[in-house]
PDB file of N, CA, C and O in Angstrom:
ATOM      1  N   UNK A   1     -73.658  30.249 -25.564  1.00  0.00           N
ATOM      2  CA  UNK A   1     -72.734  30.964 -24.742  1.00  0.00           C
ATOM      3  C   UNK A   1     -73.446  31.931 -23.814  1.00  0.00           C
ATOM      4  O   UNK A   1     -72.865  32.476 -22.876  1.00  0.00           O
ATOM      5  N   UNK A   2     -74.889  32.149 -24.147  1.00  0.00           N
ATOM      6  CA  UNK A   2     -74.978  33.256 -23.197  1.00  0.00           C
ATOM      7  C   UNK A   2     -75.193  34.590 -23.657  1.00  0.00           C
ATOM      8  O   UNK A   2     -74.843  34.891 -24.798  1.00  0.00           O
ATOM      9  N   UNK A   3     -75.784  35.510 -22.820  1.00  0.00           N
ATOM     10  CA  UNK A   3     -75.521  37.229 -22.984  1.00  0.00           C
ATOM     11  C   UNK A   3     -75.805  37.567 -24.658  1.00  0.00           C
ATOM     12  O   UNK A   3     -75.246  38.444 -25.317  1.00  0.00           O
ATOM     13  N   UNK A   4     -76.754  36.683 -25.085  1.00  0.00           N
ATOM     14  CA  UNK A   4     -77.336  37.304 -26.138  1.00  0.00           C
ATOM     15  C   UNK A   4     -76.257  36.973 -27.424  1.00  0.00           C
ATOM     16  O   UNK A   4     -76.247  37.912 -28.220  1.00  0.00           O
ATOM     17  N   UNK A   5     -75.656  36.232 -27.678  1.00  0.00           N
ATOM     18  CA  UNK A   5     -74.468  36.193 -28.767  1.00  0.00           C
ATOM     19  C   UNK A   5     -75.129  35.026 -29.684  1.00  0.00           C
ATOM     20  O   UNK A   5     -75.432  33.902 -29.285  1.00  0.00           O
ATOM     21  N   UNK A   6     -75.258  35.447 -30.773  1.00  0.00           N
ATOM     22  CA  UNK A   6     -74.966  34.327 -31.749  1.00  0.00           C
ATOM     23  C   UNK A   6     -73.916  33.631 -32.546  1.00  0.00           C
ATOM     24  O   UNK A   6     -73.207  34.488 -33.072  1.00  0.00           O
ATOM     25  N   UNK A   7     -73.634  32.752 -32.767  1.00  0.00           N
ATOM     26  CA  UNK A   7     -72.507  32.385 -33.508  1.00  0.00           C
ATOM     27  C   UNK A   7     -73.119  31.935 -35.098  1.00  0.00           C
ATOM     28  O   UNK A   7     -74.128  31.300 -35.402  1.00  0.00           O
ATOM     29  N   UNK A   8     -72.219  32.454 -35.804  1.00  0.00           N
ATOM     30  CA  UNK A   8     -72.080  31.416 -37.220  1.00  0.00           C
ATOM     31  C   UNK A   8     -71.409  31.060 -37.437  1.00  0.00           C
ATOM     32  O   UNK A   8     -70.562  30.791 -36.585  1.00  0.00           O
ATOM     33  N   UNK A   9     -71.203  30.724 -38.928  1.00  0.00           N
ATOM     34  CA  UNK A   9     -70.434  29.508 -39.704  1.00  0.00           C
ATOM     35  C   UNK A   9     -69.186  30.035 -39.494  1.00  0.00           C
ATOM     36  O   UNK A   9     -68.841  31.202 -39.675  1.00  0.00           O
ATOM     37  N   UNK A  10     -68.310  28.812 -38.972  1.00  0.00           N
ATOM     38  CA  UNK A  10     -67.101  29.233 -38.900  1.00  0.00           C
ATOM     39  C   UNK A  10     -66.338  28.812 -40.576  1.00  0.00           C
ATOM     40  O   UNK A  10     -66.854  28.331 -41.585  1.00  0.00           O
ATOM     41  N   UNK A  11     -65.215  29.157 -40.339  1.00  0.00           N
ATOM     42  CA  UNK A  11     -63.975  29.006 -41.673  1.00  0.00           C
ATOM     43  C   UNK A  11     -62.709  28.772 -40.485  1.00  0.00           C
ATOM     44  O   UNK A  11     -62.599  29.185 -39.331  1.00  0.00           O
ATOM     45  N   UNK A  12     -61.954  28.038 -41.219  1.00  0.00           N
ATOM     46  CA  UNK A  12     -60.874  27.194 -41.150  1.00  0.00           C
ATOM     47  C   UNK A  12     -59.819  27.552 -42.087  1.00  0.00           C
ATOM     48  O   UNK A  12     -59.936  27.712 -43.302  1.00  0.00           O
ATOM     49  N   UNK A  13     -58.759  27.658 -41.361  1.00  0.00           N
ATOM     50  CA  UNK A  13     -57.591  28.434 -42.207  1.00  0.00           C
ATOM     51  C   UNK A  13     -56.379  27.588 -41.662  1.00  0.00           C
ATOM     52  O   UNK A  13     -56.093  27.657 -40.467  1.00  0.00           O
ATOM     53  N   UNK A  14     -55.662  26.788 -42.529  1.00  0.00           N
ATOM     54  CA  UNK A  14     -54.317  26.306 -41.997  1.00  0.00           C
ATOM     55  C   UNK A  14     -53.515  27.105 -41.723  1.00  0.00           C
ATOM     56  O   UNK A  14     -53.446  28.074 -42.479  1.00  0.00           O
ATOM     57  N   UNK A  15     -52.588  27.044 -40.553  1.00  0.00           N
ATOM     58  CA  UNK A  15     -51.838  27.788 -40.035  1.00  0.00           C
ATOM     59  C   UNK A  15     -50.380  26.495 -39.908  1.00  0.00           C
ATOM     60  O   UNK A  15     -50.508  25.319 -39.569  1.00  0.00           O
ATOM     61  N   UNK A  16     -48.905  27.300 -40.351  1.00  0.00           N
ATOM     62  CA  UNK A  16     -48.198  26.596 -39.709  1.00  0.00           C
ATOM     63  C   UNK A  16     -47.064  27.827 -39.426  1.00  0.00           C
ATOM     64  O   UNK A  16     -47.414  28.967 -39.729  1.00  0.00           O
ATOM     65  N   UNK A  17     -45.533  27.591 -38.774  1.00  0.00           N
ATOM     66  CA  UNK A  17     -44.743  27.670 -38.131  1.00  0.00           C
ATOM     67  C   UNK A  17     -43.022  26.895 -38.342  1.00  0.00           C
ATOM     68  O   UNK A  17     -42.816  26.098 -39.257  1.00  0.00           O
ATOM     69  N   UNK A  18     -42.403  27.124 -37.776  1.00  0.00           N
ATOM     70  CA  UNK A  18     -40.979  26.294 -38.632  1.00  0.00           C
ATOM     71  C   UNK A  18     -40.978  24.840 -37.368  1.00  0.00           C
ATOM     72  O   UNK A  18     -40.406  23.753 -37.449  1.00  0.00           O
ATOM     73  N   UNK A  19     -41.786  25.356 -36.368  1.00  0.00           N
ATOM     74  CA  UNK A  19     -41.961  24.177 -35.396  1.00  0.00           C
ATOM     75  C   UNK A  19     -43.319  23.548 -35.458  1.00  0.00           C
ATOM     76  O   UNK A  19     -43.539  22.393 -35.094  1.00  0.00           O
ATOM     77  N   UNK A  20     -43.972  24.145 -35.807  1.00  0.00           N
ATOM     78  CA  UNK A  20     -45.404  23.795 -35.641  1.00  0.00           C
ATOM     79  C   UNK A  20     -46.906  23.618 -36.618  1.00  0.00           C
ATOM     80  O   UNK A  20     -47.100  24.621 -37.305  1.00  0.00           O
ATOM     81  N   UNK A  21     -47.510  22.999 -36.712  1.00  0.00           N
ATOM     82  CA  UNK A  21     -48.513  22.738 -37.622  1.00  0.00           C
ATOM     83  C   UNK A  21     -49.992  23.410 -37.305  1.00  0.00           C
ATOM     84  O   UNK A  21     -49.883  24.234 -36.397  1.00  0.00           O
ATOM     85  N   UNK A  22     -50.887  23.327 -37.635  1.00  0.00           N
ATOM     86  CA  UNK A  22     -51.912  23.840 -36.823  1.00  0.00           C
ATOM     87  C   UNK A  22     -52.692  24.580 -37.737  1.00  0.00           C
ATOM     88  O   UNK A  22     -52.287  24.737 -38.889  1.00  0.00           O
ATOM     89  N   UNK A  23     -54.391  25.328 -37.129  1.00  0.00           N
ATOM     90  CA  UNK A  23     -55.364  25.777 -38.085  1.00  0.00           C
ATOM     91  C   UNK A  23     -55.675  26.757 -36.977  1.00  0.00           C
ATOM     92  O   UNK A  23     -55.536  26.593 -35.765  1.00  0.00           O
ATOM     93  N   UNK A  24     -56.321  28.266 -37.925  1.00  0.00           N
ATOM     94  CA  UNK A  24     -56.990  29.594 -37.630  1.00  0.00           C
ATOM     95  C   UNK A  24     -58.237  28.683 -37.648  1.00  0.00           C
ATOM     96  O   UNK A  24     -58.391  27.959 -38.632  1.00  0.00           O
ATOM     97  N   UNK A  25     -59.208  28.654 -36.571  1.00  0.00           N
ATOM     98  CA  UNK A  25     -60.449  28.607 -36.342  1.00  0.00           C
ATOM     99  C   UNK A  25     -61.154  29.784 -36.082  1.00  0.00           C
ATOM    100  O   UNK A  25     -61.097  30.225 -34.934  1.00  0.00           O
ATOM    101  N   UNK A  26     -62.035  30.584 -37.217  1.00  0.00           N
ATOM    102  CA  UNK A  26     -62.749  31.378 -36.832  1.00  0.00           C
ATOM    103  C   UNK A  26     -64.115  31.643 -37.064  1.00  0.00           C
ATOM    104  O   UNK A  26     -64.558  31.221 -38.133  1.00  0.00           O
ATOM    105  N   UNK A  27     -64.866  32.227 -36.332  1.00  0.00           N
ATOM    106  CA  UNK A  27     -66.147  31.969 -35.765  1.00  0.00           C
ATOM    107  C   UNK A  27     -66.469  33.708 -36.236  1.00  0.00           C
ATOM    108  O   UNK A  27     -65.639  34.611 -36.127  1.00  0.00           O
ATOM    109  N   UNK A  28     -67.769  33.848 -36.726  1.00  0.00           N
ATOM    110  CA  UNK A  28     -68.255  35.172 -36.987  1.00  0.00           C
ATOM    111  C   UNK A  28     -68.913  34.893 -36.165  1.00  0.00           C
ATOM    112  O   UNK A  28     -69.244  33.727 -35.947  1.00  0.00           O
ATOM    113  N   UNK A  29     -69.490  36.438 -35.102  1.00  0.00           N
ATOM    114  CA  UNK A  29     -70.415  36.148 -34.192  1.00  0.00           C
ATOM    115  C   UNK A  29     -71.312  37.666 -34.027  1.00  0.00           C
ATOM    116  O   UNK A  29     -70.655  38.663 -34.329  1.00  0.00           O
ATOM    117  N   UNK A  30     -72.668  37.891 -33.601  1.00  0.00           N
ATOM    118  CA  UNK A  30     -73.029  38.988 -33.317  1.00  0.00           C
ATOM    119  C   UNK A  30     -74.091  38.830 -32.296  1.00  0.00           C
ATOM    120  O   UNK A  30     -74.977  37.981 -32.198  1.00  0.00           O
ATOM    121  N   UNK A  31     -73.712  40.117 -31.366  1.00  0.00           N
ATOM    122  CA  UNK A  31     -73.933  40.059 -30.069  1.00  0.00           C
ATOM    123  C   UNK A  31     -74.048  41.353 -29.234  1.00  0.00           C
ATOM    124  O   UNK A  31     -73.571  42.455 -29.501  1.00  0.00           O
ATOM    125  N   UNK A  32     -75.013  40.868 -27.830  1.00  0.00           N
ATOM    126  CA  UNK A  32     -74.199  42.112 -27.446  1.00  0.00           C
ATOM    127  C   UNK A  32     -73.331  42.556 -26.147  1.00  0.00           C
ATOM    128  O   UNK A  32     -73.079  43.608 -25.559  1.00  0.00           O
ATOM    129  N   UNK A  33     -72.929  40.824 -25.988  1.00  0.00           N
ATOM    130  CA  UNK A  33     -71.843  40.654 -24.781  1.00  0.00           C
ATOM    131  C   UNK A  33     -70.632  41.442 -24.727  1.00  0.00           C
ATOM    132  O   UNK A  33     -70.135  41.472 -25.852  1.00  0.00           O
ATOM    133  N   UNK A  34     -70.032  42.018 -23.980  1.00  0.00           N
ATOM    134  CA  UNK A  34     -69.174  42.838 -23.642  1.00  0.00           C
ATOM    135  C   UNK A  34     -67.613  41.599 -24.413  1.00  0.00           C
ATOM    136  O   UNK A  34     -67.493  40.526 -23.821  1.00  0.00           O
ATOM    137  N   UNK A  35     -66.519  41.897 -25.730  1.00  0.00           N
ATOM    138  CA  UNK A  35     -65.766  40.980 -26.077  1.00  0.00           C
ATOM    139  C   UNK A  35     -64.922  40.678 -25.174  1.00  0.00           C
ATOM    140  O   UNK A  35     -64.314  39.619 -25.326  1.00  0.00           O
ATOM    141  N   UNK A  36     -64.577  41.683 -23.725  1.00  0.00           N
ATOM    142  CA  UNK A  36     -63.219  41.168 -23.594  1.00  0.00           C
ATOM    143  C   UNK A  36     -63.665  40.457 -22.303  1.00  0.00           C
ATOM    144  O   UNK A  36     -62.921  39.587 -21.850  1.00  0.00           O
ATOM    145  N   UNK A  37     -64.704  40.725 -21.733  1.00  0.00           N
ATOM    146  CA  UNK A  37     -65.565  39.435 -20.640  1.00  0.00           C
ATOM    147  C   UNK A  37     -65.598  37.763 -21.234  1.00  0.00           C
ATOM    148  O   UNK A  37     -65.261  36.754 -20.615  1.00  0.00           O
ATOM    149  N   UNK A  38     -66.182  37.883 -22.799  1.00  0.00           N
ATOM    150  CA  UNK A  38     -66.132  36.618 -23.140  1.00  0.00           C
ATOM    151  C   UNK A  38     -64.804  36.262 -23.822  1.00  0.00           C
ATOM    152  O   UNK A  38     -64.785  35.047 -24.015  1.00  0.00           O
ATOM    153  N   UNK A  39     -63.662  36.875 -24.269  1.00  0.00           N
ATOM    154  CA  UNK A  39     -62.277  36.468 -24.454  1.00  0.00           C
ATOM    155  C   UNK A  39     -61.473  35.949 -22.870  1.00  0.00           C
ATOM    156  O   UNK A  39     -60.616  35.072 -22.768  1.00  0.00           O
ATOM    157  N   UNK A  40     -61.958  36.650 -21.935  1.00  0.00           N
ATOM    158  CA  UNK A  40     -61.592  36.277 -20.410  1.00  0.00           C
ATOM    159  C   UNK A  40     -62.031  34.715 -19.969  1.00  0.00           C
ATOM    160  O   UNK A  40     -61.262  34.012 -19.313  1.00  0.00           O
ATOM    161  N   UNK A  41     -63.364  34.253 -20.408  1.00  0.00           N
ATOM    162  CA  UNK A  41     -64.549  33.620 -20.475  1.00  0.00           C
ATOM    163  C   UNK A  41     -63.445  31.947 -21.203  1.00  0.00           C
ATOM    164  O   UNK A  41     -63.063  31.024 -20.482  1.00  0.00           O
ATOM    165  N   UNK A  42     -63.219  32.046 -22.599  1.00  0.00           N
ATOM    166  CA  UNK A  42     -63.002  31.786 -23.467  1.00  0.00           C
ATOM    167  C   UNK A  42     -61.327  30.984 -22.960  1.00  0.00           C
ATOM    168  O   UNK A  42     -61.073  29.801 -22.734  1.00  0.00           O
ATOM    169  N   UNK A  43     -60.511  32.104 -22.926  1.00  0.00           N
ATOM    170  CA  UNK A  43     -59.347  31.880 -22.409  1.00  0.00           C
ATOM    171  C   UNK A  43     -59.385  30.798 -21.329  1.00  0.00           C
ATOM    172  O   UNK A  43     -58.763  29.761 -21.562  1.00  0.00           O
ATOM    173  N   UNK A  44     -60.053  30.925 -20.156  1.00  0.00           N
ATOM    174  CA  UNK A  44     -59.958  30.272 -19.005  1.00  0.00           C
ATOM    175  C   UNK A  44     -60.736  28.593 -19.218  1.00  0.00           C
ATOM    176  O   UNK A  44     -60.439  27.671 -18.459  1.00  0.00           O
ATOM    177  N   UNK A  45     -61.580  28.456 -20.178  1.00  0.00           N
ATOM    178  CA  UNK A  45     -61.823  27.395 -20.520  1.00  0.00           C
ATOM    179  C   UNK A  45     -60.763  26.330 -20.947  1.00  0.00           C
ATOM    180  O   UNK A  45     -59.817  26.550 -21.702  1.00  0.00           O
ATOM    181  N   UNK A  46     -61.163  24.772 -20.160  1.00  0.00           N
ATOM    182  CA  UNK A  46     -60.253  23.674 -20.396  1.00  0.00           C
ATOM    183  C   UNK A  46     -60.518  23.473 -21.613  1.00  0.00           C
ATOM    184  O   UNK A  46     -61.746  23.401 -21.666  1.00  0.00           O
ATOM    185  N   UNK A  47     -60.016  23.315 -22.810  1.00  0.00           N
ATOM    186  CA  UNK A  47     -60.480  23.038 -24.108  1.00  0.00           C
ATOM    187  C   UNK A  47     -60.216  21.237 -24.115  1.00  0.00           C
ATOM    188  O   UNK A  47     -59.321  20.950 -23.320  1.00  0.00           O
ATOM    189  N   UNK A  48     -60.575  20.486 -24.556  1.00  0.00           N
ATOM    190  CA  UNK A  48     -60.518  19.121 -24.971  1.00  0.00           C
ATOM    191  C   UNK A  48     -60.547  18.924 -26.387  1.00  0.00           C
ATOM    192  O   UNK A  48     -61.642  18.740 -26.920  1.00  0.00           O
ATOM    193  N   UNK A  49     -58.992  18.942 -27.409  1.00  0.00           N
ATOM    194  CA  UNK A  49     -59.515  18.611 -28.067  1.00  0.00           C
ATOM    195  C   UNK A  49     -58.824  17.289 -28.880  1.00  0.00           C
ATOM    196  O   UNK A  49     -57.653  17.479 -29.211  1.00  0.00           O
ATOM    197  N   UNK A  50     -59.221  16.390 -29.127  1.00  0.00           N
ATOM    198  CA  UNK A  50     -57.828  14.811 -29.025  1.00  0.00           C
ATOM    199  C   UNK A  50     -57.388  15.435 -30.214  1.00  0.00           C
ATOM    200  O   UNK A  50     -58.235  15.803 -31.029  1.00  0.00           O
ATOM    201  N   UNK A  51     -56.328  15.586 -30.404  1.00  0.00           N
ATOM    202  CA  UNK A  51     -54.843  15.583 -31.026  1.00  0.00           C
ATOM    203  C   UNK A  51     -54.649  17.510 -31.202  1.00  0.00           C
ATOM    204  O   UNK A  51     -53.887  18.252 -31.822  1.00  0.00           O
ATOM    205  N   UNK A  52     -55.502  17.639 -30.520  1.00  0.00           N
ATOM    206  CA  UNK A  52     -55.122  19.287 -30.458  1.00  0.00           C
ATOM    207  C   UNK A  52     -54.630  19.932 -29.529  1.00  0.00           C
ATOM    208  O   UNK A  52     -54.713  19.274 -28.492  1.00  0.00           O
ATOM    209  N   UNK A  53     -53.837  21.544 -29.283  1.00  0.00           N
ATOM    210  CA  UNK A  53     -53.830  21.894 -28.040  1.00  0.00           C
ATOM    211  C   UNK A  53     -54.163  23.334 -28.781  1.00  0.00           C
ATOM    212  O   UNK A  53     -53.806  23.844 -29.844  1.00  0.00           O
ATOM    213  N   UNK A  54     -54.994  23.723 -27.730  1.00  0.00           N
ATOM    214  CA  UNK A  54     -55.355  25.621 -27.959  1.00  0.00           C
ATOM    215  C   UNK A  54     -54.472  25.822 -27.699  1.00  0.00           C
ATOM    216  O   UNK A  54     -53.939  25.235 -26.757  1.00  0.00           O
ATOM    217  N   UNK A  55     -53.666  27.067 -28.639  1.00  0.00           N
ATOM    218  CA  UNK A  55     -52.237  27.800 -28.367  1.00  0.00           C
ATOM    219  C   UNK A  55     -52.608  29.282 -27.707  1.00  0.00           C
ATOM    220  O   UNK A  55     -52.197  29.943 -26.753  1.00  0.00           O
ATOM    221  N   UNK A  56     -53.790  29.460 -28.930  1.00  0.00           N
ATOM    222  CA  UNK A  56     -54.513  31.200 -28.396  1.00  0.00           C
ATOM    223  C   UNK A  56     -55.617  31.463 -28.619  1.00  0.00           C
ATOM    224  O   UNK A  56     -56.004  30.997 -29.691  1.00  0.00           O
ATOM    225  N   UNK A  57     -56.723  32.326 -27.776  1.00  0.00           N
ATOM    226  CA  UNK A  57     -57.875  32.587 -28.218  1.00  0.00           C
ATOM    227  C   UNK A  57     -57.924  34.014 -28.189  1.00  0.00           C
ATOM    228  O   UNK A  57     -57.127  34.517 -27.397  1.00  0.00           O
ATOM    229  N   UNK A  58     -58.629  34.788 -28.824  1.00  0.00           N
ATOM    230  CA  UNK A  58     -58.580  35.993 -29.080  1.00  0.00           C
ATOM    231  C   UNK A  58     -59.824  36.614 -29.359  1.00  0.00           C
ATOM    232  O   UNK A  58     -60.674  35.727 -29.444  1.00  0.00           O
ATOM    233  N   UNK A  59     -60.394  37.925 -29.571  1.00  0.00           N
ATOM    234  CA  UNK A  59     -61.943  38.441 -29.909  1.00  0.00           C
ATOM    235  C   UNK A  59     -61.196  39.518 -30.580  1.00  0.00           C
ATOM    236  O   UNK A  59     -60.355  40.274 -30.093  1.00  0.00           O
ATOM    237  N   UNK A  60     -61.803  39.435 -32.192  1.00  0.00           N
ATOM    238  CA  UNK A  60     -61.430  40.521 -32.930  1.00  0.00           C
ATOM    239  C   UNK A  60     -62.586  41.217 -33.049  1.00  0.00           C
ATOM    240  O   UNK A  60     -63.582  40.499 -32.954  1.00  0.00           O
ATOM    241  N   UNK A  61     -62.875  42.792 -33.288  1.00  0.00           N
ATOM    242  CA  UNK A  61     -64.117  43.650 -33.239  1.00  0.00           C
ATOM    243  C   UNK A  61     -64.377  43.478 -34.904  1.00  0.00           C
ATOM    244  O   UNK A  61     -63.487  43.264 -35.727  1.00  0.00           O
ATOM    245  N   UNK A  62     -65.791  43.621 -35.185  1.00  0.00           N
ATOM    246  CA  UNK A  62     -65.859  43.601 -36.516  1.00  0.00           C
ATOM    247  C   UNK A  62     -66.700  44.580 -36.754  1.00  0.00           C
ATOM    248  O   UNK A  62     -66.550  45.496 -35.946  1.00  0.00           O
ATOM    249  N   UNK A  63     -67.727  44.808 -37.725  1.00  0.00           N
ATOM    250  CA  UNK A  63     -68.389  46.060 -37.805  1.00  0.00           C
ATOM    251  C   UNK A  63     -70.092  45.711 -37.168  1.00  0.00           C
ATOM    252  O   UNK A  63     -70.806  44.722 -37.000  1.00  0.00           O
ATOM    253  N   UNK A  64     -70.145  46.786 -37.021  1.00  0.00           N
ATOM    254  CA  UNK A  64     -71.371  47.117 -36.408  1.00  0.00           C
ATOM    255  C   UNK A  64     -71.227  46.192 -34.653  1.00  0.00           C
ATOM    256  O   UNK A  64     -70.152  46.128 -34.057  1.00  0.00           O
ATOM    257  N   UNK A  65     -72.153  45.756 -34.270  1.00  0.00           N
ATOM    258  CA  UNK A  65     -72.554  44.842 -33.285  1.00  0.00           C
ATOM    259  C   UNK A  65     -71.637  43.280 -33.154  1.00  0.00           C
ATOM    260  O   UNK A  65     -71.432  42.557 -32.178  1.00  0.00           O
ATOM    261  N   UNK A  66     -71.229  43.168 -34.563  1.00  0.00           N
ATOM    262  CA  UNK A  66     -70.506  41.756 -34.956  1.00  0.00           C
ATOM    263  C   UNK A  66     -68.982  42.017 -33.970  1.00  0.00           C
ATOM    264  O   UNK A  66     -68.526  43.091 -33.580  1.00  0.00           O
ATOM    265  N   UNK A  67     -68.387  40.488 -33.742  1.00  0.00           N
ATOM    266  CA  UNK A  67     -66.989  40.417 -33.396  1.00  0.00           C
ATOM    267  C   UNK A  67     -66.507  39.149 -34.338  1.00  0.00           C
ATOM    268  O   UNK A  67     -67.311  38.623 -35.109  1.00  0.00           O
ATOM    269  N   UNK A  68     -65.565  38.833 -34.261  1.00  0.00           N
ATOM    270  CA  UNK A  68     -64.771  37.239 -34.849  1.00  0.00           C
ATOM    271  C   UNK A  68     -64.079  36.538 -33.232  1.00  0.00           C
ATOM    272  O   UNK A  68     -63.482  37.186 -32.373  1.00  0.00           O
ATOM    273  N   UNK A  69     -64.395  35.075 -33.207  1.00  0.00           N
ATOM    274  CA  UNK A  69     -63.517  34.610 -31.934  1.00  0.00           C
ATOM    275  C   UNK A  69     -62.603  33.616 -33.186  1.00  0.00           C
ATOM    276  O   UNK A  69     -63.177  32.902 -34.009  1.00  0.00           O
ATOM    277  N   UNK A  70     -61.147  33.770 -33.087  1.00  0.00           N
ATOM    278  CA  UNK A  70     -60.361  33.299 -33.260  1.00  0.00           C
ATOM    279  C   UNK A  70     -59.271  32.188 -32.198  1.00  0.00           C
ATOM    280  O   UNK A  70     -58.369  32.492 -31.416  1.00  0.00           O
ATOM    281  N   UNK A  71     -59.752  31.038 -32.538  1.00  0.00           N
ATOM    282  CA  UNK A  71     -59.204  30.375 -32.401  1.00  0.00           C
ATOM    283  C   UNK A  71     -57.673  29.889 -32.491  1.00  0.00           C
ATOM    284  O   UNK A  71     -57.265  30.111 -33.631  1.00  0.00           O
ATOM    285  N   UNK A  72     -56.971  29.472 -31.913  1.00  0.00           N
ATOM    286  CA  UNK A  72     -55.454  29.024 -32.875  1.00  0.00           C
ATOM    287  C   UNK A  72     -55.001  27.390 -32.171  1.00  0.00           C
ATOM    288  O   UNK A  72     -54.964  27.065 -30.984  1.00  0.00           O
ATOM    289  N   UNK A  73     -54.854  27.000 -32.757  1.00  0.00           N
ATOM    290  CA  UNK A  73     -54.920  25.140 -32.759  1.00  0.00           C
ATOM    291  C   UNK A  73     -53.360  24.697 -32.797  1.00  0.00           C
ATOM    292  O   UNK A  73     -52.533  25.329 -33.453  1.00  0.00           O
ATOM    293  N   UNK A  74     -53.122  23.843 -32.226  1.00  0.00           N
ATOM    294  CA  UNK A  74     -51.564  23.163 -33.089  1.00  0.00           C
ATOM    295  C   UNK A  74     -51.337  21.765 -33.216  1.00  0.00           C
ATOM    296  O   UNK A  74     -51.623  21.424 -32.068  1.00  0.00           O
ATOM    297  N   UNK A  75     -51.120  21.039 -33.624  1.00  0.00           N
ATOM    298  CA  UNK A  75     -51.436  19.345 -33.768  1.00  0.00           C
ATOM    299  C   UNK A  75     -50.578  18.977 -32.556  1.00  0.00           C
ATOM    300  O   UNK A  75     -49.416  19.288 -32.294  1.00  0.00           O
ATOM    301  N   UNK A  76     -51.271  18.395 -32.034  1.00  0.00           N
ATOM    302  CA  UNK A  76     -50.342  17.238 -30.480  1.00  0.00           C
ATOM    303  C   UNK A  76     -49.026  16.342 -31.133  1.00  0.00           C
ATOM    304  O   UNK A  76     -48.356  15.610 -30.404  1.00  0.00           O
TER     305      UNK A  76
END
């Protein structure tokens, strides 16, 4: 990605809805890119993913230098 960020192991969390199905994709990351440049970054990206559609992307702050990019998925 750039601007010094690393990513790790993500975790996977089912997510559903009374309409909808879908998984929390989240990504631990530490860095020292500015979060809401790469949530801007992130957002504006075409995502491709076959039988998926990105619903939301988000940058949660975590401690120290670390953030989380959260993903949110929903089955096509």
């Amino acid at each position: 990605m750039g601007g010094g960020i690393a990513i790790g192991a993500s975790t996977l969390r089912p997510w559903a809805s009374a309409n909808f199905v879908g998984a929390r994709h989240l990504f631990a990351c530490a860095g020292n890119e500015a979060a809401k440049a790469l949530q801007e970054r992130l957002i504006a990206t075409e995502w491709r993913l076959p039988g998926h559609i990105v619903a939301d992307v988000a940058i949660e702050p975590g401690d120290g230098a670390g953030f989380t990019i959260e993903i949110l998925t929903v089955e096509d």
